[in-house]
C-alpha positions, 0 to 999 in steps of 0.5 A, a space after each residue: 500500500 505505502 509503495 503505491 502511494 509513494 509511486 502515485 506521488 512520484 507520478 504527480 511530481 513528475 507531471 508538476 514539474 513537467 506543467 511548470 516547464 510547458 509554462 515556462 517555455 509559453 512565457 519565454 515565447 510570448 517574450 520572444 513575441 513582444 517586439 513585432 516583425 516591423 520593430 526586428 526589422 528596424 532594429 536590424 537596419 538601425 545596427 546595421 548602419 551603426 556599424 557601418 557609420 563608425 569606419 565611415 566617420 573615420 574618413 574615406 580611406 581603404 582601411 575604413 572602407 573595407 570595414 564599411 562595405 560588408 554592413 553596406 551590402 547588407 543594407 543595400 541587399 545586392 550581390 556584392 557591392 564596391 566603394 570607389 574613390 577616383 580610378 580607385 576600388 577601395 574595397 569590395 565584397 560579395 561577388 563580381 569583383 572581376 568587373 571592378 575595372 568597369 565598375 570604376 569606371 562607372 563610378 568615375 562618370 558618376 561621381 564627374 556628373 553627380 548622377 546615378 547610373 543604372 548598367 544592364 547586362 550589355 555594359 559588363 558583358 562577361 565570358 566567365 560561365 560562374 559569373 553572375 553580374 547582370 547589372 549594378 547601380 552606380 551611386 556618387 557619395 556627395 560631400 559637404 561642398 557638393 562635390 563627389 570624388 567616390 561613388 557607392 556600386 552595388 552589383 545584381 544577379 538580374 536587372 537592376 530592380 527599383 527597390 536595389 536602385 532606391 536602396 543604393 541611392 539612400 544609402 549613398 546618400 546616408 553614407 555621404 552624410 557620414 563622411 560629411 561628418 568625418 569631414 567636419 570633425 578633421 575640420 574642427 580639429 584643424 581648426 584647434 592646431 590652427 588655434 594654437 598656432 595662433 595663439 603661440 603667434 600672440 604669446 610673442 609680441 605681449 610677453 616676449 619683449 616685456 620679459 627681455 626687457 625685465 632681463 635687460 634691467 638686471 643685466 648690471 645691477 644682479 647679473 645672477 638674477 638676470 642668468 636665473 631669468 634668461 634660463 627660466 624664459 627659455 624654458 618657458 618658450 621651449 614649452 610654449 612653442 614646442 613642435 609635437 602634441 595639442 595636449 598636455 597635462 594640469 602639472 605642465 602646464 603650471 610649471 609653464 605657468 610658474 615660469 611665466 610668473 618668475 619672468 613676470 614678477 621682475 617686472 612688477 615685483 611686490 606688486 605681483 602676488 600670487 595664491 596656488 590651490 591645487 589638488 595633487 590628484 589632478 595633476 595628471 588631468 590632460 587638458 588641451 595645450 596652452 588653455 590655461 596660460 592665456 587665462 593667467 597672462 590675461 589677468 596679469 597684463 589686462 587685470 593687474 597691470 593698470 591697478 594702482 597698488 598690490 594685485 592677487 592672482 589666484 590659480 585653484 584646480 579642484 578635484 570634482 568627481 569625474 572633472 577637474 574645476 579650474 579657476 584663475 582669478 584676479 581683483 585687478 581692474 576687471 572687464 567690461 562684460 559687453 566685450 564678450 557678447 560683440 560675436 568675436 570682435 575684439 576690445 580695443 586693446 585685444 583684452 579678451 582675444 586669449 579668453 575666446 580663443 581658449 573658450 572654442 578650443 574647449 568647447 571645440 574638445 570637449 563640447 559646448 557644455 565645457 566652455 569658460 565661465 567669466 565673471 567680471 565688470 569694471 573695478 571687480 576684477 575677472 573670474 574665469 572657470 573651466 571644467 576639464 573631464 578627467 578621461 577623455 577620449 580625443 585627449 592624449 597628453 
C-alpha cells in the first residue's frame, strides 16, 4: 500500500514539474513575441548602419572602407557591392569583383556628373560561365561642398530592380552624410592646431619683449638674477612653442605657468602676488595645450597691470568627481562684460582675444557644455572657470 502511494506521488511530481516547464517555455515565447516583425526589422537596419557609420566617420580611406562595405551590402541587399574613390576600388565584397575595372569606371562618370547610373547586362558583358553580374547601380557619395570624388556600386544577379536602385541611392546618400561628418570633425580639429598656432603667434609680441626687457634691467645691477631669468624664459618658450602634441597635462602646464610668473614678477615685483590651490590628484588631468596660460597672462597684463597698488592672482584646480574645476582669478581692474557678447570682435586693446580663443578650443574638445565661465565688470576684477573631464577620449597628453 505505502509503495503505491509513494509511486502515485512520484507520478504527480513528475507531471508538476513537467506543467511548470510547458509554462515556462509559453512565457519565454510570448517574450520572444513582444517586439513585432516591423520593430526586428528596424532594429536590424538601425545596427546595421551603426556599424557601418563608425569606419565611415573615420574618413574615406581603404582601411575604413573595407570595414564599411560588408554592413553596406547588407543594407543595400545586392550581390556584392564596391566603394570607389577616383580610378580607385577601395574595397569590395560579395561577388563580381572581376568587373571592378568597369565598375570604376562607372563610378568615375558618376561621381564627374553627380548622377546615378543604372548598367544592364550589355555594359559588363562577361565570358566567365560562374559569373553572375547582370547589372549594378552606380551611386556618387556627395560631400559637404557638393562635390563627389567616390561613388557607392552595388552589383545584381538580374536587372537592376527599383527597390536595389532606391536602396543604393539612400544609402549613398546616408553614407555621404557620414563622411560629411568625418569631414567636419578633421575640420574642427584643424581648426584647434590652427588655434594654437595662433595663439603661440600672440604669446610673442605681449610677453616676449616685456620679459627681455625685465632681463635687460638686471643685466648690471644682479647679473645672477638676470642668468636665473634668461634660463627660466627659455624654458618657458621651449614649452610654449614646442613642435609635437595639442595636449598636455594640469602639472605642465603650471610649471609653464610658474615660469611665466618668475619672468613676470621682475617686472612688477611686490606688486605681483600670487595664491596656488591645487589638488595633487589632478595633476595628471590632460587638458588641451596652452588653455590655461592665456587665462593667467590675461589677468596679469589686462587685470593687474593698470591697478594702482598690490594685485592677487589666484590659480585653484579642484578635484570634482569625474572633472577637474579650474579657476584663475584676479581683483585687478576687471572687464567690461559687453566685450564678450560683440560675436568675436575684439576690445580695443585685444583684452579678451586669449579668453575666446581658449573658450572654442574647449568647447571645440570637449563640447559646448565645457566652455569658460567669466565673471567680471569694471573695478571687480575677472573670474574665469573651466571644467576639464578627467578621461577623455580625443585627449592624449
Amino acid at each position: 500500500m505505502n509503495g503505491q502511494v509513494g509511486s502515485a506521488v512520484a507520478v504527480v511530481a513528475v507531471l508538476a514539474a513537467l506543467a511548470a516547464a510547458v509554462v515556462a517555455v509559453l512565457r519565454l515565447r510570448a517574450r520572444r513575441g513582444i517586439a513585432t516583425a516591423m520593430q526586428r526589422a528596424t532594429y536590424d537596419v538601425l545596427h546595421t548602419a551603426a556599424l557601418a557609420a563608425e569606419p565611415l566617420r573615420a574618413g574615406l580611406s581603404p582601411a575604413t572602407a573595407g570595414k564599411a562595405v560588408r554592413h553596406l551590402r547588407v543594407l543595400v541587399g545586392a550581390v556584392g557591392l564596391a566603394i570607389v574613390d577616383g580610378d580607385k576600388c577601395l574595397a569590395y565584397d560579395g561577388r563580381g569583383a572581376h568587373h571592378e575595372d568597369e565598375l570604376v569606371a562607372a563610378a568615375r562618370r558618376a561621381a564627374g556628373t553627380r548622377r546615378s547610373v543604372v548598367l544592364n547586362e550589355s555594359d559588363l558583358a562577361c565570358d566567365r560561365v560562374d559569373c553572375v553580374v547582370r547589372g549594378a547601380v552606380v551611386a556618387p557619395l556627395t560631400g559637404p561642398s557638393g562635390q563627389a570624388t567616390a561613388a557607392l556600386v552595388a552589383v545584381a544577379d538580374g536587372q537592376p530592380a527599383p527597390g536595389l536602385v532606391q536602396a543604393t541611392l539612400e544609402s549613398a546618400r546616408w553614407a555621404g552624410s557620414q563622411l560629411a561628418l568625418a569631414e567636419l570633425d578633421s575640420s574642427r580639429e584643424r581648426l584647434a592646431r590652427a588655434e594654437v598656432r595662433a595663439l603661440r603667434a600672440q604669446i610673442s609680441p605681449h610677453f616676449i619683449y616685456n620679459a627681455l626687457t625685465a632681463i635687460a634691467s638686471f643685466v648690471r645691477t644682479d647679473p645672477e638674477r638676470a642668468r636665473e631669468l634668461i634660463l627660466e624664459f627659455a624654458e618657458f618658450t621651449r614649452y610654449s612653442f614646442r613642435a609635437h602634441g595639442e595636449f598636455t597635462t594640469l602639472a605642465e602646464e603650471l610649471r609653464s605657468i610658474d615660469r611665466y610668473l618668475t619672468i613676470e614678477r621682475a617686472r612688477f615685483g611686490d606688486r605681483l602676488q600670487v595664491k596656488l590651490r591645487i589638488a595633487p590628484e589632478v595633476l595628471p588631468v590632460g587638458l588641451p595645450f596652452l588653455c590655461l596660460q592665456p587665462l593667467v597672462e590675461n589677468a596679469v597684463r589686462h587685470g593687474l597691470s593698470r591697478k594702482p597698488g598690490v594685485g592677487m592672482v589666484s590659480i585653484e584646480a579642484r578635484d570634482a568627481g569625474a572633472e577637474c574645476h579650474i579657476t584663475v582669478e584676479d581683483d585687478g581692474v576687471g572687464m567690461d562684460p559687453a566685450v564678450f557678447t560683440r560675436d568675436g570682435s575684439d576690445s580695443e586693446d585685444g583684452q579678451h582675444v586669449g579668453l575666446v580663443n581658449v573658450d572654442e578650443r574647449l568647447r571645440s574638445v570637449f563640447g559646448d557644455h565645457n566652455g569658460l565661465v567669466v565673471e567680471t565688470s569694471p573695478g571687480s576684477g575677472t573670474k574665469v572657470s573651466m571644467r576639464v573631464p578627467k578621461f577623455h577620449p580625443q585627449v592624449r597628453a
